[in-house]
C-alpha positions as MATLAB code, in Angstrom:
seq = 'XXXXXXXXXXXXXXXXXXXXXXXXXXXXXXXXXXXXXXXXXXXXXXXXXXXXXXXXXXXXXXXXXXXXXXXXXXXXXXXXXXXXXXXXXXXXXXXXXXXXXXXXXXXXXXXXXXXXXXXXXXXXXXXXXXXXXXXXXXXXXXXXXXXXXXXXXXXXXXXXXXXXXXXXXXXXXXXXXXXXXXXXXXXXXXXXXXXXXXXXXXXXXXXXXXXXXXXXXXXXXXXXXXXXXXXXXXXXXX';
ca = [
      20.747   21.066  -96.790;
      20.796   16.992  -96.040;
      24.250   15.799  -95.136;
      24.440   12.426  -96.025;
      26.380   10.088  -97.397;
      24.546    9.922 -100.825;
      22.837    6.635 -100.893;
      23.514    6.675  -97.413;
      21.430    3.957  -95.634;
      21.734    3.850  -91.415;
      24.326    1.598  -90.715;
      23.739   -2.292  -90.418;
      24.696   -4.173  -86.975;
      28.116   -4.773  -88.307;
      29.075   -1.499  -88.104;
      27.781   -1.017  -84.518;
      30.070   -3.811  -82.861;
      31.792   -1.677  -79.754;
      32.273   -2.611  -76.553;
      30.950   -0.108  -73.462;
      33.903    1.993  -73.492;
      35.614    4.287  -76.080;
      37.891    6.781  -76.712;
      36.378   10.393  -76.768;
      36.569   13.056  -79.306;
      34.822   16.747  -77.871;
      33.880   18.748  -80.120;
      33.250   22.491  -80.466;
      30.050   24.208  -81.730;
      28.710   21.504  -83.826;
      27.047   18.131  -83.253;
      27.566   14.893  -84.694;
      24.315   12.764  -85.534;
      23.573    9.510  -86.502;
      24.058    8.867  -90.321;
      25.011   12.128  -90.858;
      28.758   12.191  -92.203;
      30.832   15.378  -91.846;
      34.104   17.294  -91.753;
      35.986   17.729  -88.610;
      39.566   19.595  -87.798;
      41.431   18.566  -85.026;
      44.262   20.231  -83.626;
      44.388   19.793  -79.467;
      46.806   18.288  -77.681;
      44.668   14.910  -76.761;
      42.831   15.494  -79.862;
      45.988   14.907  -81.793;
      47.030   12.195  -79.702;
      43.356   10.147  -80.107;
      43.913   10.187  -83.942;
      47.176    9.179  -83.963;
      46.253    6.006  -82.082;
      43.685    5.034  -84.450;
      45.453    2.181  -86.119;
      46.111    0.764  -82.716;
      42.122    0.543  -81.832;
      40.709   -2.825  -82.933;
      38.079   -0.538  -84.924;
      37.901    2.670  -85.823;
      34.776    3.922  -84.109;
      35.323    6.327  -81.470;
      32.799    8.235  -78.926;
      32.139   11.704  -80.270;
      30.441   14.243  -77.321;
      29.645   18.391  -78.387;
      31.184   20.869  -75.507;
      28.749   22.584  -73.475;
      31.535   25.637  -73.547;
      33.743   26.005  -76.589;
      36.260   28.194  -74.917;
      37.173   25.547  -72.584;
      40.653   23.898  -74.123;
      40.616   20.208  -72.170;
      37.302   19.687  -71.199;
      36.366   16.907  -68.902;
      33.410   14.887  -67.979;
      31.033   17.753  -66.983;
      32.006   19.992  -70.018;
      30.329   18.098  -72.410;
      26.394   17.544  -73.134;
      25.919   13.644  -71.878;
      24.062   12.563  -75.214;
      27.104   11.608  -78.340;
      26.884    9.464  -81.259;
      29.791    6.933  -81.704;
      30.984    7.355  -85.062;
      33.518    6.048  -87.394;
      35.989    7.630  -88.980;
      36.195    7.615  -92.913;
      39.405    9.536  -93.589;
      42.418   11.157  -91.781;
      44.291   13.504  -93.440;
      47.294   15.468  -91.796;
      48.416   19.120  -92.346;
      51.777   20.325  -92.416;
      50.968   22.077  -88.703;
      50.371   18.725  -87.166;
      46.568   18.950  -87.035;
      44.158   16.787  -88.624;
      41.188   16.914  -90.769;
      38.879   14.104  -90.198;
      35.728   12.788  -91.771;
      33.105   11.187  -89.500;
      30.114    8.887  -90.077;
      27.207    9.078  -87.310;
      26.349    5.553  -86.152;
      24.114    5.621  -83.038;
      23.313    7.935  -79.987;
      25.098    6.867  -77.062;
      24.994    8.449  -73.444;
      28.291    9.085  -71.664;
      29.585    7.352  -68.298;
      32.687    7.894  -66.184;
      35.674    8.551  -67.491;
      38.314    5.950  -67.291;
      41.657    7.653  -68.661;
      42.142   11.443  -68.935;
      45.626   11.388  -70.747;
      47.012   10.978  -73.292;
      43.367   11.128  -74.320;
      39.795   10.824  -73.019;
      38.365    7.565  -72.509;
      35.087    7.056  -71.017;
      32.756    4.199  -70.501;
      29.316    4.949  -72.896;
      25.317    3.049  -72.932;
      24.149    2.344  -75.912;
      20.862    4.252  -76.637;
      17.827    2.968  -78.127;
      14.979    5.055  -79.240;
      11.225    4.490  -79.008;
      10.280    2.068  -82.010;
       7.326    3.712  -84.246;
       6.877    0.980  -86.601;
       3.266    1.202  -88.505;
       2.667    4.488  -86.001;
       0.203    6.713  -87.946;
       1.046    9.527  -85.801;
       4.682    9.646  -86.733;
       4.308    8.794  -90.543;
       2.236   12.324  -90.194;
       4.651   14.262  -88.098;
       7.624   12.786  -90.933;
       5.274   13.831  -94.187;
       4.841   17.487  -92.578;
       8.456   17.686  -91.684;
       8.911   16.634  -95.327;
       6.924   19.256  -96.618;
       8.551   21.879  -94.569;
      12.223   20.750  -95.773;
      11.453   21.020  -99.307;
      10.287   24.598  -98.761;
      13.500   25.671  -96.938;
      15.525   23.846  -99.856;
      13.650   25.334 -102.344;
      14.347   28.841 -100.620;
      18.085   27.919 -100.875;
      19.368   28.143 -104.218;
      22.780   27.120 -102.846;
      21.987   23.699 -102.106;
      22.564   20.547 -104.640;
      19.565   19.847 -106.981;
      19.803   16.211 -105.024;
      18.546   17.412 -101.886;
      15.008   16.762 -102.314;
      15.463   13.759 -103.192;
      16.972   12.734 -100.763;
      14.416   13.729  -97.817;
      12.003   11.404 -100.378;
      14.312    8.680  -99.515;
      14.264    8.304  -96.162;
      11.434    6.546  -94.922;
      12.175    5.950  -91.169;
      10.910    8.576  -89.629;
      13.793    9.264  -86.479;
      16.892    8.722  -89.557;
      14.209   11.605  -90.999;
      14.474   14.125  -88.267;
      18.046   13.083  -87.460;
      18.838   14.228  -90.827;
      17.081   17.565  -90.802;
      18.409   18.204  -87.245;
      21.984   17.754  -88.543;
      21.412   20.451  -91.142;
      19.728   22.600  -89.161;
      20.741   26.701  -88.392;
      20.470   26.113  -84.916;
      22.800   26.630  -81.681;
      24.096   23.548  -80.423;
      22.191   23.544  -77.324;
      19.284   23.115  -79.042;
      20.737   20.550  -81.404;
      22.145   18.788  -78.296;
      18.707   18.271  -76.959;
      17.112   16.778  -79.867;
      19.951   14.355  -79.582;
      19.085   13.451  -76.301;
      15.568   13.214  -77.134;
      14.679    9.395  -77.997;
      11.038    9.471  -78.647;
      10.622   10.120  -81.747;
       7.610   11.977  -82.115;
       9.103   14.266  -79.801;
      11.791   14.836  -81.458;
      10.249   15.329  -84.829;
       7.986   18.060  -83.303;
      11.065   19.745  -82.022;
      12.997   19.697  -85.304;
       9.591   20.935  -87.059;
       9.480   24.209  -84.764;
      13.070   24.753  -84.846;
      13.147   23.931  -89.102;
       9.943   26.223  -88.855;
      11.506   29.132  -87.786;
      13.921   28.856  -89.927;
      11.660   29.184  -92.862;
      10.051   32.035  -91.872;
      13.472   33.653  -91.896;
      14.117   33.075  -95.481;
      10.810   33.787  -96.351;
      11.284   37.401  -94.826;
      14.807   37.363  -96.639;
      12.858   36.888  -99.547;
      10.579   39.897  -98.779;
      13.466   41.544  -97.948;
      15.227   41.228 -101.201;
      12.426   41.366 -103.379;
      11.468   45.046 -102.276;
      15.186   46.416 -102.038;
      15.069   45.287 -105.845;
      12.085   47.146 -106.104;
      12.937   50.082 -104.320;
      16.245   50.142 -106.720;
      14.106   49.575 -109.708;
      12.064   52.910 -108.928;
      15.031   55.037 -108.020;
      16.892   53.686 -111.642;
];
């Protein structure tokens, strides 16, 4: 399930120096959080060209938005959900077709402005967004230990996912990195995973992520049913 960096830790202020305008990456049916660090192919035309100008960015951190439509092959301003992360990018590695396959690292949620340059890439001016502190909140430490609980039952129920993976939940202690993780892993469509991004509070977002991570348990759980009498049924017919 979590996809992290292992020994992943959110990233210090060092990492988050970027001015209030970047170049944009859109994405198609996924949805890049903060901290998580995933896999990306890239093969459109301004795609291309974004991540061939990399080395002439002072940094590589660029703005990284989901599309609202996947289907739509240059999508502008008003194609994309309004809530990002800015991320960095770890590797670039290109194919023999021209695309790219990058790796990206989640740094922060930011919300996205006007765009200043459609060609040969996006550009767009982004805010910053901070969410609602819930330092020493007992509230939140409880809403983080149930979603806790839930994700080790889901990982349990998923013999396909590394042995680490419980472990790593333990680790995180701040409850919004918590729910960010989750929400990264999570079977979900990405409008739903688009608006826990654009949810700050925290609390609110961890009770979102705990009905959505809910449901998903009581999916495997009934695939577990499932299974367990089609073995039986087999057993009796044998």
């Amino acid at each position: 399930m979590p996809e992290r960096k292992r020994g992943a830790q959110p990233p210090d202020e060092n990492d988050l120096k970027f001015g209030d305008e970047l170049p944009v990456l859109p994405i198609r049916n996924a949805v890049l959080f903060p901290g998580a660090v995933a896999p990306f192919d890239v093969g459109r035309e301004k795609s291309v060209a974004l991540v061939e100008d990399l080395e002439n960015l002072s940094q590589p951190v660029i703005a990284i938005f989901a599309q609202r439509d996947p289907n739509i092959d240059d999508p502008g301003e008003n194609d994309l959900y309004p809530v990002g992360a800015a991320a960095r990018v770890l590797k670039s590695l290109k194919h023999s077709t021209g695309n790219y396959s990058l790796i990206l690292q989640g740094l922060t949620r930011i919300q996205l402005g006007a765009v200043t340059q459609g060609a040969p890439y996006l550009r767009a001016k982004i805010k910053r967004l901070e969410e609602n502190p819930v330092a020493d909140d007992v509230e939140a430490e409880a809403l983080a230990m149930s979603l806790r609980d839930v994700a080790k039952q889901v990982i349990q129920l998923m013999p396909e996912l590394p042995r680490e993976a419980q472990s790593l939940i333990d680790s995180i202690q701040e409850p919004g990195s918590l729910a960010d993780l989750v929400a990264a892993n999570l079977d979900a469509p990405v409008d739903e995973k688009a608006q826990l991004m654009s949810t700050l509070d925290v609390k609110d977002r961890i009770r979102q992520v705990l009905k959505l991570l809910t449901r998903q348990l009581e999916i495997l759980k009934m695939r577990e049913r499932i299974n367990s009498q089609i073995k039986e049924e087999m057993g009796k017919n044998q």
